[in-house]
C-alpha positions in Angstrom: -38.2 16.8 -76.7 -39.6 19.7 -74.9 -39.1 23.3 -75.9 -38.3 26.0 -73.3 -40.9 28.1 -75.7 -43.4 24.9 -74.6 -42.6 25.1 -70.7 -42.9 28.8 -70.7 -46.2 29.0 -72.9 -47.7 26.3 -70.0 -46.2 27.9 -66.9 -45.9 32.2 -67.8 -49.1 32.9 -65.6 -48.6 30.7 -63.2 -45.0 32.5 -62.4 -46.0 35.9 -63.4 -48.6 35.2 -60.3 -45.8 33.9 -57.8 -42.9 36.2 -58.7 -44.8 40.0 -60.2 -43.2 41.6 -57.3 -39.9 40.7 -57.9 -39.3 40.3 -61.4 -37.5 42.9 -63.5 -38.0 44.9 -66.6 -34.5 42.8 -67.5 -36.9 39.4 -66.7 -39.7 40.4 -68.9 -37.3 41.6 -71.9 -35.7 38.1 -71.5 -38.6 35.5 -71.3 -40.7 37.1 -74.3 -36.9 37.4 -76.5 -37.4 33.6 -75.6 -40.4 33.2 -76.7 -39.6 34.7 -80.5 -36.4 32.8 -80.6 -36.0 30.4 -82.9 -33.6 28.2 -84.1 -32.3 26.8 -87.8 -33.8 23.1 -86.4 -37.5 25.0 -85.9 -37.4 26.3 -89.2 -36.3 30.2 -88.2 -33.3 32.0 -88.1 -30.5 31.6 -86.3 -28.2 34.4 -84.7 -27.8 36.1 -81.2 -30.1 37.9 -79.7 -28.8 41.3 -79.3 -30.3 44.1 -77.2 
């Protein structure tokens, strides 16, 4: 299976390119609290992300 981690690792640039003028500072803060997500099954630790 596929990890949205994967998916955004392969595609960031490529929609950072299309969409810098209309993403948010909210956008950013939530793709890269994606990115160092990770999950009991990946080996990490689990728990919300709070802000």
């Amino acid at each position: 299976m596929i990890s949205l981690v994967a998916i955004l690792e392969r595609y960031e640039k490529d929609f950072h390119k299309k969409y810098a003028v209309k993403l948010l500072p909210g956008h950013l803060k939530a793709i890269s609290a994606i990115k160092r997500c990770r999950t009991a099954l990946s080996g990490g630790v689990t728990g919300m992300i709070v802000s």
